[in-house]
DORO-75528 format. One record per residue (C-alpha): residue number from 1; chain; x, y, z. Coordinates in steps of 0.05 Angstrom, whole numbers. Last residue first. Example, Ala and Ser with C-alpha at 12.3 -4.5 7.8 and 13.67 -1.06 7.14 Angstrom:
REM residues 2
   n chain      X      Y      Z
   2     A    273    -21    143
   1     A    246    -90    156
REM end
This chain:
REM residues 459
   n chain      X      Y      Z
 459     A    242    145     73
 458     A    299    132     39
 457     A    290    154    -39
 456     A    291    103   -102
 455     A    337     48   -139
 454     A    321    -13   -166
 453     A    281    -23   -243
 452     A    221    -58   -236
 451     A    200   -124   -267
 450     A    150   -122   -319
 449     A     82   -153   -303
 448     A     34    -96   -335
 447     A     65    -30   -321
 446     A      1      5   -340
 445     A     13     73   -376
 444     A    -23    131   -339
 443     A     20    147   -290
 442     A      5    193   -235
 441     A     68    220   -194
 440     A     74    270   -134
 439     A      5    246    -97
 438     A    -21    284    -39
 437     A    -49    253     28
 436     A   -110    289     45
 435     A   -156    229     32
 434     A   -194    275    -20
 433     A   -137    280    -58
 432     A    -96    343    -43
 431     A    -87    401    -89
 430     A    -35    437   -123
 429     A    -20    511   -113
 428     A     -9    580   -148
 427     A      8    535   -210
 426     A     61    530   -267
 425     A     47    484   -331
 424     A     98    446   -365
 423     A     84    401   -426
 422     A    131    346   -443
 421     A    138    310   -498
 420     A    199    267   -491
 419     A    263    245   -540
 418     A    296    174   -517
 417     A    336    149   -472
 416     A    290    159   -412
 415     A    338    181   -363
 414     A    374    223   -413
 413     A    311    248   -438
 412     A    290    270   -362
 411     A    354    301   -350
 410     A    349    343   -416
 409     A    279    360   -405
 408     A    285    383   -329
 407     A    355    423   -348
 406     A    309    458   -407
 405     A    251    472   -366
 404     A    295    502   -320
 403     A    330    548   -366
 402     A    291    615   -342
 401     A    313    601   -267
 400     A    259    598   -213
 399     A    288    626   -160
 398     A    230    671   -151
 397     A    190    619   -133
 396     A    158    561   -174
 395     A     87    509   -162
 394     A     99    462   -213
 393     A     48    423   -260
 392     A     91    366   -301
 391     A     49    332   -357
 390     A     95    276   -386
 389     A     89    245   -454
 388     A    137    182   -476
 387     A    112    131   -446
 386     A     45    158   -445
 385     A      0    207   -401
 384     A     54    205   -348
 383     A     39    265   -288
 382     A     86    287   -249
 381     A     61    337   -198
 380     A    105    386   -164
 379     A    128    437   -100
 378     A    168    480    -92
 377     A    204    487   -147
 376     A    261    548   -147
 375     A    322    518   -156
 374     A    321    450   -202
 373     A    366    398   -169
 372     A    304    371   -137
 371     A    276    364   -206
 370     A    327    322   -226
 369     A    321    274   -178
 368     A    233    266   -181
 367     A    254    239   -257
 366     A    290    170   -219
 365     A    253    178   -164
 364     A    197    156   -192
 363     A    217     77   -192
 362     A    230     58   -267
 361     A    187     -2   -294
 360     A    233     -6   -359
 359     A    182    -26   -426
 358     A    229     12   -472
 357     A    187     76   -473
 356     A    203     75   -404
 355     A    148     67   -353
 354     A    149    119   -286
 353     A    124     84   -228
 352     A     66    108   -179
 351     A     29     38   -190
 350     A     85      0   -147
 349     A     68     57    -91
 348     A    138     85    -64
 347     A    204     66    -55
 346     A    226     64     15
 345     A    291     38     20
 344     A    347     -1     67
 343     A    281    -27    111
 342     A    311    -50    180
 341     A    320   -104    233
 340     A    290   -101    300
 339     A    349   -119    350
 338     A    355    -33    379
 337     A    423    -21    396
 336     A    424     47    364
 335     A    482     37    320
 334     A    427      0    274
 333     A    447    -66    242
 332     A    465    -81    166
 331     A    431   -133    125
 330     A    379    -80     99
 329     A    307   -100     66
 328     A    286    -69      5
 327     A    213    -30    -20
 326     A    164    -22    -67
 325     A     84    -14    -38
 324     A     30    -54    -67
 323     A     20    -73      0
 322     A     18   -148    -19
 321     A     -9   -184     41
 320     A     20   -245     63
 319     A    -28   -265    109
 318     A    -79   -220    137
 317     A   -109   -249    188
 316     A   -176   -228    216
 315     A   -184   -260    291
 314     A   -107   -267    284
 313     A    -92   -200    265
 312     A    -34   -188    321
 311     A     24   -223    277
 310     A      5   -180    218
 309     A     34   -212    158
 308     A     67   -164    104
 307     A     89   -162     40
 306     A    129   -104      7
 305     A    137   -107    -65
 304     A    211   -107    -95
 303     A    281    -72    -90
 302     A    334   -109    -68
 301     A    380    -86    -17
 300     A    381   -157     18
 299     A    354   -212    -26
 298     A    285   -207    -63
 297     A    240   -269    -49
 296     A    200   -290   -102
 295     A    136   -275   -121
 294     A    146   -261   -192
 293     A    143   -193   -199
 292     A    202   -197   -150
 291     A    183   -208    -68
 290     A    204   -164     -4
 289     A    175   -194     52
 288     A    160   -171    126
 287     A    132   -205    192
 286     A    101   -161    240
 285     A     95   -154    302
 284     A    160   -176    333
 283     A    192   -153    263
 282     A    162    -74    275
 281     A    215    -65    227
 280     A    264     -9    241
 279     A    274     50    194
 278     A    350     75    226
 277     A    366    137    233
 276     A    391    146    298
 275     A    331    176    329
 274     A    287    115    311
 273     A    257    108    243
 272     A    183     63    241
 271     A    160     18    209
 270     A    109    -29    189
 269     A     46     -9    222
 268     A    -12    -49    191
 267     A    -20    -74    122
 266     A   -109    -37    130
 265     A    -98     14    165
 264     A    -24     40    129
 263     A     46     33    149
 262     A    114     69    145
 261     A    145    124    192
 260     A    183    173    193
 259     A    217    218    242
 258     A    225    294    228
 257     A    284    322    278
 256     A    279    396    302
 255     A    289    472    287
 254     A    223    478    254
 253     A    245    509    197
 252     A    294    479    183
 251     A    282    404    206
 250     A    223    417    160
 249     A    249    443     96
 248     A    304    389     97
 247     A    258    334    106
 246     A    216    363     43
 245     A    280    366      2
 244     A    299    284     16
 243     A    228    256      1
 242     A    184    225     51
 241     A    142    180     14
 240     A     64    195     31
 239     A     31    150    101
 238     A     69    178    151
 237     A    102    242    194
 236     A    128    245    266
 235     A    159    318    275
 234     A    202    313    333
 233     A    213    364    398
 232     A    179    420    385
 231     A    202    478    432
 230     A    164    540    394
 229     A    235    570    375
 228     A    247    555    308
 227     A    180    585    287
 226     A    205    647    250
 225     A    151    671    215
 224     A    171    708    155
 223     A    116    710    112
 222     A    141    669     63
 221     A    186    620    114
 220     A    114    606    149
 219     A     80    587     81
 218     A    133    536     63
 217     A    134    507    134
 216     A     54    499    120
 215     A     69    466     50
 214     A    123    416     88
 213     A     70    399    144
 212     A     22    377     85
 211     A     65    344     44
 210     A     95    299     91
 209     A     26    278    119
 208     A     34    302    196
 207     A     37    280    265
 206     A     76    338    308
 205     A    108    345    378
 204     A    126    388    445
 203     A     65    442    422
 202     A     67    500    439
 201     A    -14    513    426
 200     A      3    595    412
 199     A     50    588    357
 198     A     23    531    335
 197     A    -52    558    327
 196     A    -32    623    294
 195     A      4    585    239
 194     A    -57    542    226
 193     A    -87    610    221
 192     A    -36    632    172
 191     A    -49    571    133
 190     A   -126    573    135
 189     A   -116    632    102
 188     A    -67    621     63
 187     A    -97    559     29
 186     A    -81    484     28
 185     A   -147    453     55
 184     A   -152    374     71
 183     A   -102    375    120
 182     A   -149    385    168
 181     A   -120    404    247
 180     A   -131    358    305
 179     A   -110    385    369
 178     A    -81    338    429
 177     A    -66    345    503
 176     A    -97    275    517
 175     A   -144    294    564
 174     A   -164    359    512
 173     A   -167    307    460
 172     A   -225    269    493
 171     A   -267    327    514
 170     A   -266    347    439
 169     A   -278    281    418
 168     A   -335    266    463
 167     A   -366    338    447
 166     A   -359    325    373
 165     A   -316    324    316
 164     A   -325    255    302
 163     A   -317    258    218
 162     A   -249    277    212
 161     A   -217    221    249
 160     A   -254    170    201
 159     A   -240    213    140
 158     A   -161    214    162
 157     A   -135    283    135
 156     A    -86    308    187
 155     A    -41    359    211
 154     A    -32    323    280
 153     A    -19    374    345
 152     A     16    348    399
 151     A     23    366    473
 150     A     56    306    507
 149     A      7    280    542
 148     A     10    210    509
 147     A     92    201    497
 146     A    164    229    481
 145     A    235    217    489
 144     A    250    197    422
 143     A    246    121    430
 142     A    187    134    468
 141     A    152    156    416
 140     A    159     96    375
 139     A    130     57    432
 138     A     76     99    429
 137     A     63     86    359
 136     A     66      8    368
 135     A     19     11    418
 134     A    -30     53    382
 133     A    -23      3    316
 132     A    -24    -62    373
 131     A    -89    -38    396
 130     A   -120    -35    327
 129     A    -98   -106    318
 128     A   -123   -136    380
 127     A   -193   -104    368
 126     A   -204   -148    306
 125     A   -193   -111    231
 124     A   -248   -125    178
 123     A   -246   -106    100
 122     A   -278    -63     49
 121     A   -238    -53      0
 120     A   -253     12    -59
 119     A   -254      4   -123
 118     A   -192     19   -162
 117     A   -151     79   -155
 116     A   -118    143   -108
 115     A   -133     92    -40
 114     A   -195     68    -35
 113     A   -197     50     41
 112     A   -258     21     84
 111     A   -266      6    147
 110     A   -301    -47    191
 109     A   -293    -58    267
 108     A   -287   -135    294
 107     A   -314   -146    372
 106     A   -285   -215    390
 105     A   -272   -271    352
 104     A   -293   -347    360
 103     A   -302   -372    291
 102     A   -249   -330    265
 101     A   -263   -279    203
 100     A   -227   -286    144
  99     A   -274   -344    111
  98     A   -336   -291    115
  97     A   -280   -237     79
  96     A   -257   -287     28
  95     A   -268   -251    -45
  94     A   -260   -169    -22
  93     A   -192   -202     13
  92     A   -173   -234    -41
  91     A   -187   -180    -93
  90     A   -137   -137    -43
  89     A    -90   -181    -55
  88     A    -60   -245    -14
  87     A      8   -273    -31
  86     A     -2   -353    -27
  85     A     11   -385     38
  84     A     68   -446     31
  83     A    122   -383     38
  82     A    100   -370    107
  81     A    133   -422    132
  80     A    198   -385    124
  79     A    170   -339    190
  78     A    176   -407    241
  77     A    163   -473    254
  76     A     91   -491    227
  75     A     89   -564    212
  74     A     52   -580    276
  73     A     -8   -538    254
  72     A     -6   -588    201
  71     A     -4   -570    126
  70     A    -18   -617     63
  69     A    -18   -553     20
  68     A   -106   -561      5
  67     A    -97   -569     84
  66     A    -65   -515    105
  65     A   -102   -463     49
  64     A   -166   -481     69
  63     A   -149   -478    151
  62     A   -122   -408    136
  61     A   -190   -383    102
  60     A   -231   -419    156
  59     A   -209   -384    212
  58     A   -209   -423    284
  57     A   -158   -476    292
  56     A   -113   -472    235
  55     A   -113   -392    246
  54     A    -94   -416    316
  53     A    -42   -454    304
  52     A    -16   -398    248
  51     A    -21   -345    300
  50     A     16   -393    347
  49     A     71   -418    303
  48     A     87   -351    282
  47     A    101   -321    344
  46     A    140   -382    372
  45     A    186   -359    308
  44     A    178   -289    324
  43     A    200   -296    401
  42     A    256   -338    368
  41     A    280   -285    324
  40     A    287   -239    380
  39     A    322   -275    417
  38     A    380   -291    369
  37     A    373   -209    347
  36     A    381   -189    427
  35     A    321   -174    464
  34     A    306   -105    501
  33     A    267    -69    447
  32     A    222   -143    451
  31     A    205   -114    516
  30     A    186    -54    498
  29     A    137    -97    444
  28     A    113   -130    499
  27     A     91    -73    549
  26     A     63    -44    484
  25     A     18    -97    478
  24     A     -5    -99    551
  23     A    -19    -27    546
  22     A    -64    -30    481
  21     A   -103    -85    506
  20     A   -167    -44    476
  19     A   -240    -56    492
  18     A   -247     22    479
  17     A   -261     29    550
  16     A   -207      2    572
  15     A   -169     51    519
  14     A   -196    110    545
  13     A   -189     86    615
  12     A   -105     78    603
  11     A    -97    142    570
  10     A   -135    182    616
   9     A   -103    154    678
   8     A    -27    136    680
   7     A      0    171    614
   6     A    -58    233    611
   5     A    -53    243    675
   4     A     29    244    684
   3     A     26    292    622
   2     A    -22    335    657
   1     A     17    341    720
REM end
């Protein structure tokens, strides 16, 4: 009965009141799920031609760059026209924020995001494009049989979400059947009470930073708590790079799926992987690139930056926005039936690379491989203080072999090709950044304009 509140009545007011059209988005995007790939493209296509129309119309940033490229609105035919619009960065949108705003928009909310360097942006995001980030996450839950109501508790570190902690929120989440734990702390005290909570919330789902839901499935198998059967249905995790060992942890010892997605506030949701596998693009909502270091575009399995257009940003657009991110598009289809094409790889942050002493922009995964292989690591920090001089903090277990450092530095220097420095430390624990989200590699050496080496973990 709560579910069926939460779905028809509390969900639905919250979101009215919120000034939201979160419904009649996701009632699109399902049926967009429904179109064929032909169809699909032409929804995006009429898509395209009416944000741009409008951005023509209405936002003085996009009617700049029309008309210094001799653009009509009637020129606009589909997603390829794109490529007249020059790749915006974060310095763009600190530099046009008035010209990014429509003439004509609606309430606009402002946030902020520093990520792990550089100044912080400060930037603008229109009702319509928050709406379409819930929508898009409960159509994603649909796909695996699962929605608002469904008890859920998100292992979080969001300063926004971590901030309202009062009676409204608390009220708020109990409609919704949700419970908001920090991820912020990592210690076993917290840990075992965390522990506490899920065994007693029963929760049907989880949202989760990789890293933080993989430390507390660490924690549980220590102590012995056998959590396979609390009934949770999907793990839904986000915003770090899902590696290979930390899925495996999970599934275990939680005795279900762990579905990732792709996105951030301020490039929007990207995508999203559906109970077959698949990392679908949000492509009825978003229109994705994958350039080279020069700005071209990469062809199918590729590896290169991730640009994105939000199709529901129009009162703020954001236009070809360089993530930052490193990423390739697939040519193949999913078996589930679904037309939204897919991401072949997830690479990582472009500034999380690993640099060769021979000027090689190597994707981390490269050095993250071997230490998989390495028994006993739990969990790790790579950090590059020079081409050639790595710091690497572990956290070990007891099946931590004597010869591991050795394996690690003979893999490395093979990847490398050439002798390394390399100083190992061992920790009881490695902490967060202040975001929550935790960071595997830090490098030190700029990678300048050099174009980066393929290759790199599924996310």
């Amino acid at each position: 009965m709560h579910r069926w509140l939460a779905w028809n009545v509390f969900f639905p007011l919250q979101e009215w009141l919120k000034g939201h059209p979160t419904l009649r988005i996701l009632k699109e995007m399902e049926a967009a799920d429904l179109l064929t790939a032909d169809q699909l493209e032409r929804l995006r296509e009429r898509k395209v031609r009416d944000f741009l129309q409008y951005g023509y119309a209405h936002v003085p940033y996009v009617r700049n760059i029309m008309r210094d490229g001799g653009l009509n609105p009637s020129d606009i035919r589909g997603p390829a026209d794109l490529a007249h619009f020059p790749l915006m960065r974060k310095a763009d949108v600190r530099q046009h924020r008035d010209q990014l705003r429509s003439d004509i928009a609606g309430k606009i909310s402002t946030y902020s995001t520093g990520g792990s360097t550089g100044e912080p942006l400060i930037y603008d995001l229109p009702m319509e494009r928050l709406a379409s980030w819930l929508a898009c996450r409960q159509r994603v839950m649909r796909w695996w049989g699962l929605s608002v109501g469904d008890k859920e508790i998100a292992l979080w570190g969001s300063p926004v979400e971590l901030t309202k902690q009062d009676r409204v929120r608390t009220v708020r989440d109990w409609l919704l059947a949700t419970r908001l734990l920090s991820a912020f702390e990592t210690n076993d005290e917290l840990m075992a009470e965390y522990l506490d909570i899920l065994t007693n919330y029963r929760c049907r789902t989880m949202y989760a930073y990789p890293s933080s839901i993989y430390r507390l499935c660490l924690y549980a198998r220590k102590q012995g708590r056998n959590l396979r059967k609390l009934g949770i249905k999907t793990v839904f995790v986000t915003s770090e790079v899902l590696f290979p060992y930390q899925r495996e942890v999970i599934t275990e010892t939680l005795n279900c799926p762990v579905a990732n997605g792709y996105g951030g506030r301020d490039s929007g949701f990207i995508s999203h992987e559906c109970p077959q596998g698949g990392m679908h693009l949000m492509a009825d909502a978003t229109i994705v690139e994958i350039v080279d270091s020069a700005g071209r575009p990469a062809p199918f399995g590729e590896s290169g930056e991730i640009v994105v257009t939000d199709l529901y940003s129009r009162e703020v657009p954001f236009i070809r926005y360089a993530t930052g991110d490193m990423g390739a598009l697939s040519s193949r289809r999913c078996s589930c039936g679904l037309p939204l094409p897919l991401l072949e790889s997830l690479d990582g942050r472009a500034n999380d690379c690993i640099v060769a002493p021979d000027g090689r922009v190597m994707h981390a995964q490269g050095l993250i491989g071997i230490l998989e292989k390495i028994s006993g690591v739990e969990q790790f920090r790579i950090h590059q203080k020079q081409t050639d001089e790595f710091h690497v903090q572990i956290v070990r277990n007891e099946n931590y072999a004597a010869d591991s450092e050795d394996r690690i530095r003979e893999g490395w220097t093979k990847r490398l090709r050439v002798p390394l420095q390399l100083k190992f430390e061992y920790v009881a624990s490695l902490p967060v950044e202040r975001s929550g989200k935790f960071r595997h590699v830090i490098s030190d050496v700029a990678t300048g304009q050099i174009s980066p080496e393929g290759g790199g973990p599924r996310r």
